[in-house]
N, C-alpha and C positions, 0 to 999 in steps of 0.2 A: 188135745182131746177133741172130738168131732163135737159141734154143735149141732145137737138133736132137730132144730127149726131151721138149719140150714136146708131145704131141698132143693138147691141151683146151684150147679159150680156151671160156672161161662167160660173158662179157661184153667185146658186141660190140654197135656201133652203127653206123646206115644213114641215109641220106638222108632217110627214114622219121623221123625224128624230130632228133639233131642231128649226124649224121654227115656225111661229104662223097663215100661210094661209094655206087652202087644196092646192094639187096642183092644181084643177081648180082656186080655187081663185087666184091663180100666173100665170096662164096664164092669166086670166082677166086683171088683174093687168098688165102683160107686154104690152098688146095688147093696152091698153087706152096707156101705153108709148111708142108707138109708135114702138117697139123691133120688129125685123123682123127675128132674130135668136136669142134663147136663151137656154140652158140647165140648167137641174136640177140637183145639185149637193149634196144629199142628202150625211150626215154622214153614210157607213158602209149598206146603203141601197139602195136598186132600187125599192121599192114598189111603189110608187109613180108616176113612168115613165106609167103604164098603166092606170090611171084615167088622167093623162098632157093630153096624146096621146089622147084620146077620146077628151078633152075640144078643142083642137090644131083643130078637127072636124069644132067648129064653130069661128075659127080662121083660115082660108086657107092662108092669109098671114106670119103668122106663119112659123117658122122653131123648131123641138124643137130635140135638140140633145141629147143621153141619156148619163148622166153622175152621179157621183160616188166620193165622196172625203174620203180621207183614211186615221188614224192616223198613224203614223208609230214613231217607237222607237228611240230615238238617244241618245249618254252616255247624262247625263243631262237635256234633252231636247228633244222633239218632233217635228216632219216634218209632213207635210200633204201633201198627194199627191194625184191630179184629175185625173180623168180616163176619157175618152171619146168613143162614140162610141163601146165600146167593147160588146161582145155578154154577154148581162147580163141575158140570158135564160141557160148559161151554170153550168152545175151542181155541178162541183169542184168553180165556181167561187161563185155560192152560198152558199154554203155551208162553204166557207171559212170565207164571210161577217156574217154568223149567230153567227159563232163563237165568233168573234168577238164582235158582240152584244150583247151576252150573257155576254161578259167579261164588258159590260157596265153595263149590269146590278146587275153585282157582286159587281163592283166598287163603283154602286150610292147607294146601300146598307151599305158598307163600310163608305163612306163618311154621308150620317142619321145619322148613327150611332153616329160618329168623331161629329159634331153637335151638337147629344143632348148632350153630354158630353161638350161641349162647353156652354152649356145654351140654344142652340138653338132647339128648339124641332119640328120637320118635321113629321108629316104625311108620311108616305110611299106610305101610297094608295092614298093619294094626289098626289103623284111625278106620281105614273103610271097613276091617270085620265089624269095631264095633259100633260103624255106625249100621250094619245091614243094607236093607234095603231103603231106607230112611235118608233123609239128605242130609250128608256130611255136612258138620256144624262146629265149631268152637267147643264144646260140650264135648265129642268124641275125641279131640286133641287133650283136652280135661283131663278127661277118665284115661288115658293111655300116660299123660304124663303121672298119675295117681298108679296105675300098674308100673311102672319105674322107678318108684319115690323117691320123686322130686320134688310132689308135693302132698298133703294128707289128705284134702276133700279138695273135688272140680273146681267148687266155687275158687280154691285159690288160685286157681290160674289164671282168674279175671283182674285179680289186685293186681297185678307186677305185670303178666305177661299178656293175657289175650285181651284184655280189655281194652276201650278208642284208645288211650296213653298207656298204653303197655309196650312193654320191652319189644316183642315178638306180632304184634297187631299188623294185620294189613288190611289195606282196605278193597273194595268188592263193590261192584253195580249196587244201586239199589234206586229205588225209585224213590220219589219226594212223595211228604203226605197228600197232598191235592191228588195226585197221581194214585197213589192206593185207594181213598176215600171215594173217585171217581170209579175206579176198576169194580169195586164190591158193588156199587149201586147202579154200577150199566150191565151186570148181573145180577138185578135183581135184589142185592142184600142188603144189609144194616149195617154202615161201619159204625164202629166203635172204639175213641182213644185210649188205648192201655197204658198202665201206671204211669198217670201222667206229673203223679205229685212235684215232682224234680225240676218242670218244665216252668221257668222264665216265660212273662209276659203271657200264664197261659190263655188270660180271655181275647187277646188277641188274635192268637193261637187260633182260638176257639172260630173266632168271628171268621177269619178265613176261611177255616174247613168246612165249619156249616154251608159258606154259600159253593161251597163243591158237594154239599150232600149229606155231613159230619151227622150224624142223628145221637150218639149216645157217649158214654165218658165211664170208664171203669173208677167206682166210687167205692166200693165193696169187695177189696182187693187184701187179701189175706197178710200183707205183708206193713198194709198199714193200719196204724194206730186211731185212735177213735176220736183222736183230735182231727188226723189227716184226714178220714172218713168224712165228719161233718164240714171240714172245709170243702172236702171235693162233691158234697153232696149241696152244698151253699152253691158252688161254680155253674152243679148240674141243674138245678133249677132256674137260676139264673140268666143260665142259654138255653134252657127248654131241652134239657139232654136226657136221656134214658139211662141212670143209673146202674149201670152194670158191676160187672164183676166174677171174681170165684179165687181160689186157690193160685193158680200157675203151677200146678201142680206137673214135677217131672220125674218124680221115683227115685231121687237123686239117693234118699238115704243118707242124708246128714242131717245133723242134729239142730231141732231145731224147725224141719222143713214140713211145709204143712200139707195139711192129709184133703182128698176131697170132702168136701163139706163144712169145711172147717169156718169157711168164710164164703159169703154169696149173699146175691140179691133177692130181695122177696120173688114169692111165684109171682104177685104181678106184674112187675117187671119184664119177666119171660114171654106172658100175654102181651104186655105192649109189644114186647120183641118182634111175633110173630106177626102183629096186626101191623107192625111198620112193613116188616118182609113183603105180605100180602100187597100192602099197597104200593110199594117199591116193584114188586111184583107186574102189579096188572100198566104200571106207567112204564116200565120195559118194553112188553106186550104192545102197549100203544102205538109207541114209536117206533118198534118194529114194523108194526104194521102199516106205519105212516110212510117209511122207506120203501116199503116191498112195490 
């Protein structure tokens, strides 16, 4: 059930990378919940932010802030981290996120493959219809093995097969967290560690990424419990972080999966956001200006 004093979801996903609504349909979506700021936080892409932005048009209630979630490497394990605000018209910063995409789509060929050798035989040109024009992801090998049942919902293809120790998993470029947290904030923006509850040693963790830039911690994350919440909200005070969060919402359509609004951070939160942007902002500026 949506909670009514939710009006921030911070992470949200589109057809754009592994979601199942356009971005118009997400803003729709948000606006009947009532959402009065929310961001798109596409996989390794921003294509998406210019069809939101037009819909956000017949939405003037609306706030939609541009964002970005990022794999990054770690020994054993993987970190994700959100980006906000940054200038995603910049041309190293694109060109960095293609690459990366590309390395998904090496990956999702690799794992077909690992599949049919499993019994399980994939369509390839099925994985790219349903990924669109969106970047092929783990999620479209999901939903295609669900149209062949093999299995009942996506998420199951992460237990056994696509997930780091899965049967069918391969591995793909990615960049390390220092390296994403740096990329958002020489553009400009607010990184942000997503659900990081899982993460080992994370004030460590933490002490690292801040002196790359780290400013905020998703603490307000749909999926955890209000134990996990006040822990992570104990973590984020503690390093001076910016409580984030929202949903992760991707249209999956299993049961169970939560709706925008459901989970998110106060509006003031959103105001620090922006006033972090801003100043991240005019210290890009500077140092540009100081090279030229």
């Amino acid at each position: 059930m949506n909670n009514t004093s939710v009006k921030v979801d911070l992470h949200l996903h589109t057809l754009q990378s592994d979601g199942n609504l356009s971005p118009a349909e997400l803003v729709k979506l948000a606006s009947e919940k009532k959402l009065e700021i929310i961001s798109i936080t596409d996989h390794d892409i921003t294509a998406g932010l210019a069809e939101a932005y037009e819909s956000i048009k017949d939405n003037p209630h609306l706030t939609l802030i541009p964002g970005v979630e990022l794999s990054t490497d770690i020994p054993g394990n993987e970190i994700h981290m959100l980006g906000y605000y940054m200038d995603y018209s910049d041309s190293f910063f694109q060109k960095t996120l293609k690459r990366f995409r590309d390395g998904r789509v090496d990956r999702a060929r690799q794992m077909v493959r690992k599949l049919e050798k499993l019994g399980m035989s994939i369509d390839w040109d099925r994985v790219v219809e349903i990924a669109g024009e969106g970047a092929i992801g783990r999620p479209h090998i999901a939903q295609a093995m669900v149209e062949r049942g093999y299995i009942d919902y996506p998420q199951d293809a992460f237990k056994d097969y696509l997930g780091r120790n899965g049967l069918a998993y391969a591995e793909r470029e990615k960049m390390t967290p220092q390296e994403a947290v740096e990329l958002v904030v020489n553009t400009g923006g607010v990184a942000v560690l997503a659900h990081p509850a899982w993460l080992e040693d994370i004030d460590a963790i933490i002490v690292d990424l801040k002196s790359h830039g780290l400013q905020g911690i998703e603490v307000h994350y749909a999926e955890y419990d209000e134990a996990t919440r006040t822990r992570l909200a104990s973590i984020a005070t503690r390093h001076d972080l910016l409580p984030c969060g929202g949903s992760d919402y991707h249209a999956f359509g299993t049961p169970g999966e939560h709706l925008p609004g459901e989970m998110g951070p106060p509006i003031e939160v959103a105001v620090l956001l922006k006033e972090l942007a801003g100043v991240n902002s005019k210290k890009r500026k500077t140092k540009q200006n100081q090279t030229n």
